[in-house]
N, C-alpha and C positions, 0 to 999 in steps of 0.2 A: 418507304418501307419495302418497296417489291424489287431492294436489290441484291443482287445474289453476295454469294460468301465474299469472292474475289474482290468485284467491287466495293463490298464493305472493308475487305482487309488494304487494298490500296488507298480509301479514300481515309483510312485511320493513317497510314504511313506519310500519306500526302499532309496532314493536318500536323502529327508529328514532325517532321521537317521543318513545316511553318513555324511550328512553335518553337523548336530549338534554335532554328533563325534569328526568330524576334528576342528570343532570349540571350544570344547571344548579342547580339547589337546591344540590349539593354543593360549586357556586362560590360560593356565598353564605358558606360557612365558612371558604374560602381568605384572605381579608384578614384577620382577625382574627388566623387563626396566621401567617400574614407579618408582620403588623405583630409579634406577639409574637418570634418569631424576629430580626427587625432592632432589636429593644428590647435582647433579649439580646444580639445582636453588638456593638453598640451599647456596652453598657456592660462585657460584655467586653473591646473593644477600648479601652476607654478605664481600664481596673483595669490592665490588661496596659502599657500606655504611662505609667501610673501608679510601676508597679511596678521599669518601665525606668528612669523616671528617679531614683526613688529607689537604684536600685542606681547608678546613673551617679554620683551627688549625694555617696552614701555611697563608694565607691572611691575618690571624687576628692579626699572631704576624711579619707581613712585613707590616700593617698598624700601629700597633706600634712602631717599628722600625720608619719607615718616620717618626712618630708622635714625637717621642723623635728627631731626626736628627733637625728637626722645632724647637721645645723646646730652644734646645742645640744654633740652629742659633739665634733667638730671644735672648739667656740670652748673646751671646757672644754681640751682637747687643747693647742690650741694657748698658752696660758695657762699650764699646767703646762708645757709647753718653754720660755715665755719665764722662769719663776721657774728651772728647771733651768740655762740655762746662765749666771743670775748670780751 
């Protein structure tokens, strides 16, 4: 504590330094795990949109599917009531 102004205002600047240093150095790491992180979302989003339309694709044609199954009952249906009332 018994140090004058100066030396406290250099030993801040010196520390300062330091730390923009190390900071900088430690931006040197930052692209690499971005880019990896945007790799991931990346292919995440695009499994995920994947996955969408697969399900879209598959409900559409298992509502088809029933839909014809209906059809098929209805024409059988209707066939038996035309032999019933001759």
């Amino acid at each position: 504590m018994g140090q004058t102004e100066t030396e406290a205002v250099v030993q801040i600047e010196e520390t300062k330094r330091r730390l923009d240093s190390e900071l900088e150095e430690l931006a040197t790491y930052l692209p690499p795990a971005t880019e990896r992180v945007k790799r991931v979302a990346a292919i995440t989003t695009g499994v995920w949109a994947g996955v969408m339309l697969l399900a879209f694709v598959l409900r559409k044609r298992r509502q088809r599917a029933a839909a014809r199954r209906l059809r098929a009952i209805e024409d059988r249906l209707t066939r038996m009531e035309g032999r019933l009332r001759r």
